[in-house]
C-alpha positions in Angstrom: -4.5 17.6 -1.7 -2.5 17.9 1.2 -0.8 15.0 3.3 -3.0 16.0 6.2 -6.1 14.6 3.4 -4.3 11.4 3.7 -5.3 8.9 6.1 -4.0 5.4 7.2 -5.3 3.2 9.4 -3.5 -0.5 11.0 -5.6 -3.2 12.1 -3.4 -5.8 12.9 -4.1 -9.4 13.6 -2.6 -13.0 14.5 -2.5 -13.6 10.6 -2.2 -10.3 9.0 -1.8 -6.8 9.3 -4.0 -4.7 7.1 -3.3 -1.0 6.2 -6.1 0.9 5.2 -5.4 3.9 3.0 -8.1 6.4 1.9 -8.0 10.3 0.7 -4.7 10.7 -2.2 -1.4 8.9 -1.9 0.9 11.3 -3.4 4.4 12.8 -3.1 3.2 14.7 -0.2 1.8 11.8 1.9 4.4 8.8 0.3 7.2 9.0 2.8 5.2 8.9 5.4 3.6 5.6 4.5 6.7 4.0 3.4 8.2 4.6 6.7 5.1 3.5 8.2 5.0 0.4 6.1 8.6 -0.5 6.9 8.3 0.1 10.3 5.5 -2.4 10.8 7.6 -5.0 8.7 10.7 -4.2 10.7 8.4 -5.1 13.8 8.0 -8.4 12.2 4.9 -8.1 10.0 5.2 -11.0 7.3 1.3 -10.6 6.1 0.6 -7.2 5.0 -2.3 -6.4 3.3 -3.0 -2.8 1.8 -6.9 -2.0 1.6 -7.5 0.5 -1.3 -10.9 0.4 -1.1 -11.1 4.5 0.2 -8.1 5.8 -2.0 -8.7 8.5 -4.6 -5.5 8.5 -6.2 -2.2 7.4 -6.2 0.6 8.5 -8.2 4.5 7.3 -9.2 6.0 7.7 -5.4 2.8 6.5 -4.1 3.5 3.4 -6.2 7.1 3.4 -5.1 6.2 3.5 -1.2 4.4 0.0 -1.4 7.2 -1.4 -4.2 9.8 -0.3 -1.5 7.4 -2.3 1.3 6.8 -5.3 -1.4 10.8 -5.6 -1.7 11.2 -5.6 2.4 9.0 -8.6 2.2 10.7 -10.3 -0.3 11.7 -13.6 0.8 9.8 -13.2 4.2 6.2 -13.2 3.8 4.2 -11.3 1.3 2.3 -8.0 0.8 -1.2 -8.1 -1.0 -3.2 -5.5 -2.6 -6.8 -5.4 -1.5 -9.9 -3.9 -3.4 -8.3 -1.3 -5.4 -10.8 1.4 -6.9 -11.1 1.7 -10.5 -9.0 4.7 -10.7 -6.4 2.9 -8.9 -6.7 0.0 -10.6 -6.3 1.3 -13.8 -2.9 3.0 -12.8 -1.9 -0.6 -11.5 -2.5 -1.7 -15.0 -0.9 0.9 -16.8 2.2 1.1 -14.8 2.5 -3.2 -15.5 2.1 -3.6 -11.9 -0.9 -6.0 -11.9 1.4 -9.0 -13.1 4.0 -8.0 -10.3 1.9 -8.1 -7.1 -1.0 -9.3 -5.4 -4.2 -8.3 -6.2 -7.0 -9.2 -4.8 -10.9 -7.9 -6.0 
C-alpha cells in the first residue's frame, strides 16, 4: 500500500484531541504521522487519543511513530489507544505493548 492509502484525520476538542487513522500504517506513511503527532503535542496537546477503529495494519515503525508520541507525552498528559481492530490488536499483544499503553475497547 502506498502512503497516499493512508489517511489521518484531527478532531480536536477542549479535552482531547483525537487522531483518527485508517488504510495501513507502515514505513511509507510512519514519518508522516510521527511528525504529525509531535506537532500537535508541541502545539500543546496533553490528551491525545489515537482511533484505530479504520486501520488495516500497522507494522514495527508504525508502532514506533506513536511510542515516539507516547514518550513526548510523558510527564505531560497522556496518549490513549482507542478501539484497535483485531489485527491490530493482536500486534499490540504480540509486540508486549498492551501492558505499556492505553488501551481502550
Amino acid at each position: 500500500m502506498r502512503a497516499e492509502d493512508f489517511h489521518t484525520e484531527v478532531s480536536i476538542s477542549q479535552s482531547e484531541t483525537v487522531v483518527a487513522l485508517s488504510g495501513e500504517l507502515d514505513v511509507a506513511s510512519s514519518q508522516g504521522l510521527s511528525e504529525e503527532l509531535i506537532n500537535l503535542i508541541d502545539d500543546g496537546t496533553t490528551e491525545l487519543v489515537i482511533d484505530l477503529a479504520q486501520l488495516a495494519f500497522i507494522d514495527s515503525t508504525g508502532l514506533s511513530a506513536i511510542l515516539r508520541a507516547n514518550k513526548k507525552l510523558d510527564g505531560k498528559g497522556q496518549l490513549v489507544l482507542r478501539q484497535p481492530t483485531p489485527l491490530v490488536r493482536q500486534v499490540l499483544e504480540v509486540t508486549g505493548l498492551t501492558g505499556a499503553l492505553r488501551i481502550e475497547p
